[in-house]
C-alpha positions as CSV (number, residue, x, y, z in Angstrom):
1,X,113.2,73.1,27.9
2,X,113.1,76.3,27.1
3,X,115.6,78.3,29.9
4,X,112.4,80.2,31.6
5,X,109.9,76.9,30.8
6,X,109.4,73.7,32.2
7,X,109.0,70.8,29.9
8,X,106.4,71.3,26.9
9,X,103.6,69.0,26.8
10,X,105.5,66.7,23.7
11,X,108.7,66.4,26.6
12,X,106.5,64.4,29.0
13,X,105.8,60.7,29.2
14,X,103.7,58.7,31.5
15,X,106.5,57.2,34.6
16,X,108.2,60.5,34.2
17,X,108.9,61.7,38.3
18,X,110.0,64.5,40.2
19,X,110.4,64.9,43.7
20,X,111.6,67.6,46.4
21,X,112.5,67.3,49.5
22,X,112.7,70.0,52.7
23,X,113.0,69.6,56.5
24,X,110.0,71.7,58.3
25,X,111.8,73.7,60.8
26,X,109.5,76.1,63.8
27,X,110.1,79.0,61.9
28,X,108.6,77.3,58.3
29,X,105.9,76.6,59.9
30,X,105.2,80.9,62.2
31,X,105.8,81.6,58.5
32,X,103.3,80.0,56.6
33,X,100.7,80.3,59.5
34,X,101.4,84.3,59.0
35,X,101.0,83.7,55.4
36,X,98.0,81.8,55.2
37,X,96.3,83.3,58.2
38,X,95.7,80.0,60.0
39,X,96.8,80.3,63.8
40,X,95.6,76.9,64.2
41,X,96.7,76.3,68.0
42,X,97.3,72.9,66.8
43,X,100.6,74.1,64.7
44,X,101.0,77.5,66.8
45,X,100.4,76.9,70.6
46,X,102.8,73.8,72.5
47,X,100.8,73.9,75.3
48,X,97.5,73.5,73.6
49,X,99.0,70.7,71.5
50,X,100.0,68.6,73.9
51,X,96.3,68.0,74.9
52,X,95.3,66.7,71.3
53,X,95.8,63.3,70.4
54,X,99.1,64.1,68.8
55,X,100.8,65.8,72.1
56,X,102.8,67.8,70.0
57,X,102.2,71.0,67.5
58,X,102.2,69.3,64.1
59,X,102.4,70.8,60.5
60,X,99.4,72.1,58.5
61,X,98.5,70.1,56.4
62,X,98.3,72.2,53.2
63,X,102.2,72.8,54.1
64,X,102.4,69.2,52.3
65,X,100.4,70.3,49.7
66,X,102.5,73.3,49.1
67,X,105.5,70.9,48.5
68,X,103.6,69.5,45.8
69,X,103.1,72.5,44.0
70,X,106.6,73.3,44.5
71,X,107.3,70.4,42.3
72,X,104.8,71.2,40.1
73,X,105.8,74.5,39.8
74,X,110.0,74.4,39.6
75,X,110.5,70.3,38.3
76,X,107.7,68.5,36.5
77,X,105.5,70.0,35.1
78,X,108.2,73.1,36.2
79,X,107.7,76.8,34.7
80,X,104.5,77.9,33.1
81,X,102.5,75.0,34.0
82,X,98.8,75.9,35.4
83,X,97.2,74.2,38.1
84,X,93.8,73.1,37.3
85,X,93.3,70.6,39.9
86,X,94.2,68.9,43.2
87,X,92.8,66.0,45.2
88,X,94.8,65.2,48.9
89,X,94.2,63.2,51.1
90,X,96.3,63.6,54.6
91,X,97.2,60.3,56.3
92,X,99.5,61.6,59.0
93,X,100.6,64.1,60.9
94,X,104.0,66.1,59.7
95,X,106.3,67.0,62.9
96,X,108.6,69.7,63.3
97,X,111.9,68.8,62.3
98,X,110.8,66.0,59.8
99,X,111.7,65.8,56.5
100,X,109.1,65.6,54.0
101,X,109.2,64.9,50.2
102,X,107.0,65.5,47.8
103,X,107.0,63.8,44.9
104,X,104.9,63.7,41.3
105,X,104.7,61.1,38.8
106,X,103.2,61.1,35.6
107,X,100.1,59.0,35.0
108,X,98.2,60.3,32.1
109,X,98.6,62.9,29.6
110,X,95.7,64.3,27.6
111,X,97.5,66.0,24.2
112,X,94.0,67.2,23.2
113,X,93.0,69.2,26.0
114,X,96.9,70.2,26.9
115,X,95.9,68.0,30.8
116,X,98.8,66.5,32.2
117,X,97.6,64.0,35.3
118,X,100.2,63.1,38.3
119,X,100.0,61.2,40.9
120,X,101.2,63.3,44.3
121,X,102.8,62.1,47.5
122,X,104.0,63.5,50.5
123,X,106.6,60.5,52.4
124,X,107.8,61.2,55.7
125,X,110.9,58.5,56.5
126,X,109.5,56.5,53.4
127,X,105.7,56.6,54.9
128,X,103.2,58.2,52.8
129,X,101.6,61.4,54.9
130,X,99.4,62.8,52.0
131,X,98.4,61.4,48.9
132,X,96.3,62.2,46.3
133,X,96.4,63.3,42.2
134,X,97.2,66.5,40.3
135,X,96.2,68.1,37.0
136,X,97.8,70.8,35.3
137,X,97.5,72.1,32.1
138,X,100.9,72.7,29.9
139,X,102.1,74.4,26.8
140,X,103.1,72.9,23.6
141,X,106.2,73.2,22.0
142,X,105.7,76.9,20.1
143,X,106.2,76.6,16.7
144,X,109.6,77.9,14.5
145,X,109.0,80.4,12.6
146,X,109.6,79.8,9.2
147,X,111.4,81.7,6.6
148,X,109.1,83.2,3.8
């Protein structure tokens, strides 16, 4: 690995995993509804939550999904990977206060087309929340130059 690049496309292997890991506190989740513009009262409003069938705010869901690419972007692939694709499915709610890990593992790689396929869960206290598959494109190794 080059010291501002993830792993080249000839550094992976199918089984290869990554994970992170980070405990959703009230202020992650203000944060990311400012960012993303979803005010959800769901995630946003205690009062209104507590009349849903969850009784409690809960975590957007693409919050998981940014773990993911956190992975994706910083571990495995890591640094100058491109995201060209991302199937989720959520299975359950994320709390405030739990920790949730993301984790990708390799399960194809496609030299050809530079396509590297992962596998992506989201775990909650070793339950899966949000599952689903990644694909992101990676460099190849760059060539030495050679002396004439």
């Amino acid at each position: 690995m080059h010291h501002l690049h993830g792993y080249y496309l000839e550094d992976l292997e199918v089984g290869m995993s990554a994970s992170y890991a980070k405990t959703i506190s009230e202020a992650d989740v203000y944060m990311f509804a400012g960012i993303s513009g979803d005010n959800n009262p769901l995630h946003v409003n205690a009062e209104y939550a507590e009349t849903t069938v969850f009784e409690q705010r809960i975590v957007h869901g693409m919050f998981s999904a940014a773990l993911i690419s956190t992975v994706a972007g910083t571990k495995l692939p890591g640094p100058g990977a491109i995201y060209v694709d991302q199937q989720i499915k959520f299975k359950s709610p994320i709390y405030f206060g739990d920790t949730a890990t993301a984790t990708l593992t390799i399960t194809d790689i496609n030299t050809r087309h530079r396509r590297v396929v992962l596998k992506s869960d989201v775990t909650v206290k070793g339950k899966v929340v949000a599952t689903g598959t990644a694909t992101l494109m990676v460099d190849r190794r760059p060539t030495e130059p050679t002396d004439a």
